[in-house]
N, C-alpha and C positions, 0 to 999 in steps of 0.2 A: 810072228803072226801078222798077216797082210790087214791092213785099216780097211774096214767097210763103215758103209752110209747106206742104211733101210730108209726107205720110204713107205708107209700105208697107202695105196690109192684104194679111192672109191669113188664111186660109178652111181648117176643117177641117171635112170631116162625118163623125162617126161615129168607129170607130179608123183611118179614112186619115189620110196624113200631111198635114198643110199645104200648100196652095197659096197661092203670089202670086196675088192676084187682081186688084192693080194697083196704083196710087196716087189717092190722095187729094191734089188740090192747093189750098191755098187762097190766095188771091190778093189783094191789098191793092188794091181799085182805088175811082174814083168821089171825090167830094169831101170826102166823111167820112175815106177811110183805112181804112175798117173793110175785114175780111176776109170772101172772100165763095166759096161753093162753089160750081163748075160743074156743076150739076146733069146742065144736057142728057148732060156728059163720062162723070159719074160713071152716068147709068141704061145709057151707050152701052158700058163697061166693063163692068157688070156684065151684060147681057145676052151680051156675047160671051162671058163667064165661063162663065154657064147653058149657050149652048149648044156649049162646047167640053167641058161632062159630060153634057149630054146626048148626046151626041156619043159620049163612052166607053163608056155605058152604053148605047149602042145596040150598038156597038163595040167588046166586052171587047176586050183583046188575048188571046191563047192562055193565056197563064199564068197567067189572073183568077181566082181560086175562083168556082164557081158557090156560088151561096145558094139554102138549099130552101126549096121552096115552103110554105109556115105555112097556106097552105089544103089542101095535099092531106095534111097530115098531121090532119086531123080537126078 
């Protein structure tokens, strides 16, 4: 069985709180032993991240502060 190392990241933007944004896994594989990160995994994670705020942000929920607008104030 090949040795893996997980990582938790989480993602803050601004003063929201923290999200999981998933794990990082790395994996021991191939003839060296060395650890190796799955790329394709980790761009396929982060884009679902992107667009489940983009997602919010199209879609406050009711209770969202709205933010004013910094161009119609001058």
């Amino acid at each position: 069985m090949p040795a893996e190392i997980v990582w938790p990241v989480y993602v803050r933007v601004g003063d929201h709180p923290e999200a999981h944004f998933g794990d990082l896994a790395l994996t021991a594989t191939g003839a060296d032993g060395g650890l190796r990160l799955d790329v394709t995994e980790c761009r396929a994670r982060f884009a679902e991240f992107l667009r489940a705020a983009a997602d919010v942000l199209e879609n406050p929920s009711e209770d969202a502060e709205e933010v004013p607008d910094a161009a119609a104030d001058g």
